[in-house]
DRENKEGU-75484 format. One record per residue (C-alpha): x, y, z. Coordinates in steps of 0.25 Angstrom, whole numbers, m for minus. Layout:
REM DRENKEGU-75484
+-------+-------+-------+
:     X :     Y :     Z :
+-------+-------+-------+
:     X :     Y :     Z :
...
+-------+-------+-------+
//
This chain:
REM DRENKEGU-75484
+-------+-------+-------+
:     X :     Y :     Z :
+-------+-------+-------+
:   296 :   439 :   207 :
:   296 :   429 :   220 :
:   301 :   434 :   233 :
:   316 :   434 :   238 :
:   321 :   425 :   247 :
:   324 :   433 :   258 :
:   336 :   428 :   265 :
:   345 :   433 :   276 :
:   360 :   429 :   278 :
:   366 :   428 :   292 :
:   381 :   425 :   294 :
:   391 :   431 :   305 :
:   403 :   433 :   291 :
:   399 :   446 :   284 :
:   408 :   441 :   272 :
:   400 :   428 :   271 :
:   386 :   434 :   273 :
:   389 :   448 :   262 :
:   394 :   437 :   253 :
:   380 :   427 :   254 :
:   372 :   440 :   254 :
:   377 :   446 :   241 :
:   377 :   432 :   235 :
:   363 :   431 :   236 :
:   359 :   446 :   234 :
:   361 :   441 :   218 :
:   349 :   431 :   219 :
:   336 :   438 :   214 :
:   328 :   430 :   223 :
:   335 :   432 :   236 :
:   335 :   445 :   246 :
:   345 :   445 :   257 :
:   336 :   451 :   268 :
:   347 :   450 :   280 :
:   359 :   447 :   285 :
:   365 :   444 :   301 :
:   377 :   438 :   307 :
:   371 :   430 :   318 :
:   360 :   420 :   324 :
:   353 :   432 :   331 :
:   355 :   439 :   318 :
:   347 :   428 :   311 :
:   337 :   425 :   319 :
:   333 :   440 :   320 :
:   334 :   441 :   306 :
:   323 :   429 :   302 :
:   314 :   436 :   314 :
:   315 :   449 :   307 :
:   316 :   449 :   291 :
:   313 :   435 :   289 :
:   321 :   431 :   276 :
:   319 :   420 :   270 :
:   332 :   412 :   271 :
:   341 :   414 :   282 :
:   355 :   411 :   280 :
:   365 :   409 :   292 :
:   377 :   407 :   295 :
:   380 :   393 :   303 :
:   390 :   398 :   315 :
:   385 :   414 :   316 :
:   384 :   419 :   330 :
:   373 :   413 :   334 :
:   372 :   400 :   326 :
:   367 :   397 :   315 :
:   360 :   386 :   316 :
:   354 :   392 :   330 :
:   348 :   403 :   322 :
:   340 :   393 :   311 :
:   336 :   386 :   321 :
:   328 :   399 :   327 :
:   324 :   403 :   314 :
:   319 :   392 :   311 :
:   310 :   392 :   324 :
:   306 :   406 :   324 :
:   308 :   411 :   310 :
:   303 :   398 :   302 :
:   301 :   407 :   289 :
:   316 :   409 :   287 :
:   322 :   398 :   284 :
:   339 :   396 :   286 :
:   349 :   393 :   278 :
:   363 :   390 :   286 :
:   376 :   395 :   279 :
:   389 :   388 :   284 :
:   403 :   383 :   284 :
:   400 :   371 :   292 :
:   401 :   358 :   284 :
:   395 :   349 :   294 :
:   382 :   342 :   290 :
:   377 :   340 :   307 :
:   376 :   356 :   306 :
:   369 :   355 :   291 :
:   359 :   344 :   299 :
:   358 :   354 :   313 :
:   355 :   367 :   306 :
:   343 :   361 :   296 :
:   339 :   355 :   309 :
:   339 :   368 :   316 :
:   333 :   374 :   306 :
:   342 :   379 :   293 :
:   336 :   376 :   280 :
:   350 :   375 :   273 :
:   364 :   374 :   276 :
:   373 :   378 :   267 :
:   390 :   381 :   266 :
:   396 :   392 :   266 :
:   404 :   390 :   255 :
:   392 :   388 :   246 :
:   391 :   395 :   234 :
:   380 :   407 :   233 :
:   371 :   399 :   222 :
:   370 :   387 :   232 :
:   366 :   398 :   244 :
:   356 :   403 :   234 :
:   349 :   391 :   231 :
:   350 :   385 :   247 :
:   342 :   399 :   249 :
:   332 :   397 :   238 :
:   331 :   382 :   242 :
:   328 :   384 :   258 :
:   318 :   395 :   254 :
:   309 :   385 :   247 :
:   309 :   377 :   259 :
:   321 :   368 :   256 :
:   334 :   365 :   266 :
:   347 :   366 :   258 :
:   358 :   358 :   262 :
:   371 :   360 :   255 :
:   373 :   348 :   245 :
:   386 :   344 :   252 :
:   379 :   342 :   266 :
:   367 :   337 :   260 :
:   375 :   326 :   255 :
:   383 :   322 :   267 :
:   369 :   323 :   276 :
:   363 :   314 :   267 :
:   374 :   306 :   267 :
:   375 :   305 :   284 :
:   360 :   304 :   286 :
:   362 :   290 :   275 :
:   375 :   285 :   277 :
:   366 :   272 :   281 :
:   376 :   271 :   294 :
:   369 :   266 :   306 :
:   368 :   277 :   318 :
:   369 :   265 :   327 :
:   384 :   262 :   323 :
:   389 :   277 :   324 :
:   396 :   281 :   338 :
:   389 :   291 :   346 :
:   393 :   305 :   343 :
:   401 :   311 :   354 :
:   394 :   323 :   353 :
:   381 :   324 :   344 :
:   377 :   336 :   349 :
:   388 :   342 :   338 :
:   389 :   342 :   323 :
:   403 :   335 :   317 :
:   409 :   347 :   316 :
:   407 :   352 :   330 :
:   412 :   340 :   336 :
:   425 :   339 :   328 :
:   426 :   355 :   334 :
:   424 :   351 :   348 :
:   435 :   339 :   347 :
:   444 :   350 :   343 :
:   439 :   359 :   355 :
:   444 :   346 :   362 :
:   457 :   348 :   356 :
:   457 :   364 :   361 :
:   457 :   369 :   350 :
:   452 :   383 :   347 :
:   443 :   388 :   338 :
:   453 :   393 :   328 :
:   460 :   380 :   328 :
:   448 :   372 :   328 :
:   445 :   380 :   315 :
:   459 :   376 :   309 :
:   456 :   361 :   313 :
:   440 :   360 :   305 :
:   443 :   371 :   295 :
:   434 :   382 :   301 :
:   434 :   397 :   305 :
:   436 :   399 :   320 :
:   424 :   406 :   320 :
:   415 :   395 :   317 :
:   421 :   385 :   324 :
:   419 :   394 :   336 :
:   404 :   391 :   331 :
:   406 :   377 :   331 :
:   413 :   379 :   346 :
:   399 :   386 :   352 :
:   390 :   378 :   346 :
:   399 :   364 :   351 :
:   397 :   371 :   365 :
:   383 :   373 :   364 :
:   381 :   359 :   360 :
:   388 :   353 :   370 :
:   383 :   364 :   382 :
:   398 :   368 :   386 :
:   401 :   382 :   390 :
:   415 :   382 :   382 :
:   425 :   374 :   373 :
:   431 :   368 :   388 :
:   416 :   362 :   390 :
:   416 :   357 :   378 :
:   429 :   349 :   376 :
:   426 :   342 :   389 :
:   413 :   338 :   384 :
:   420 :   334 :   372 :
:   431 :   326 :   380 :
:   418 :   320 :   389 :
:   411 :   315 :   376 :
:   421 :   308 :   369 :
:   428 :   302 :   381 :
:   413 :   295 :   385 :
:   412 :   290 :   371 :
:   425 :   285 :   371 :
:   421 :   278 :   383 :
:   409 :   270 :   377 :
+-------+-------+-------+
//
């Protein structure tokens, strides 16, 4: 009999993370090694029992995406595998370039988690049809870049600009939520990371930045 993939799975909801664990516990040729709730928690976690296949969570305490990107500096033998409710393929493209081997919903079924793990453990990167599609589809639309308007703010993915133009509005998190169908928890996600982009202190720094933007491409 081969070995088990030894996989860990870190995610800040104990409902989500019980639920993926006793998913795979039924597959003969996977082991669950670990679990964790945060960054820290991950990083730690490929340091010390070095599983196979690390799942994360995209908007833990922490990031995410932060924590593949160290693993994949100081832990290069585990390899990660990003689960999310964000549907926006700029995140897809930033987290494989950070590191992540896969990037897969939420909402997935449990025999598509299964096959992701089995296929980044041979070396593969899973993408999740739907988004390996629309990448596809962006990267050969055959549009020139050279007739596209400058992004106002390239630094952020799709979804975090559409976030920070409702930051604009003063809107809170929860309504923010309401507005793009999210929980107020991960938009508070989206919020931190927006600020950290744009080096601001607060949301007040970062709707005058905002404003700044658009006002100079307005003036071009």
């Amino acid at each position: 009999m081969t070995d088990k993939i030894r996989v860990a799975v870190v995610d800040d909801h104990p409902l989500y993370r019980d639920g993926v664990v006793f998913g795979l516990e039924f597959e003969p040729d996977i082991e669950v090694v670990a679990q964790g709730e945060s960054a820290e928690d991950a990083i730690q976690i490929a340091r010390d029992v070095a599983p196979h296949i690390l799942l994360l969570d995209m908007n833990m305490p922490g990031g995410g995406i932060n924590a593949a990107a160290k693993i994949a500096q100081r832990s290069p033998g585990t390899k990660t595998l990003m689960l999310t409710v964000v549907d926006d393929e700029e995140e897809v493209r930033n987290a494989l370039q950070r590191g992540a081997r896969g990037y897969l919903l939420k909402g997935a079924s449990s025999s598509e988690l299964v096959q992701a793990i089995r296929l980044v453990n041979k070396g593969q990167n899973y993408v999740s049809p739907s988004f390996a599609m629309r990448l596809l589809t962006g990267q050969g639309n055959g549009e020139s870049n050279t007739s596209r308007p400058p992004k106002r703010f390239p630094e952020l993915s799709a979804r975090e600009e559409e976030i920070l133009l409702l930051i604009v509005q003063g809107m809170s998190n929860r309504l923010i939520g309401n507005e793009v169908g999210l929980s107020e928890k991960t938009v508070k996600g989206y919020v931190t990371r927006i600020m950290e982009k744009l080096h601001v202190q607060n949301r007040v720094e970062a709707a005058l930045v905002a404003t700044d933007r658009m006002a100079e491409q307005q003036d071009r």
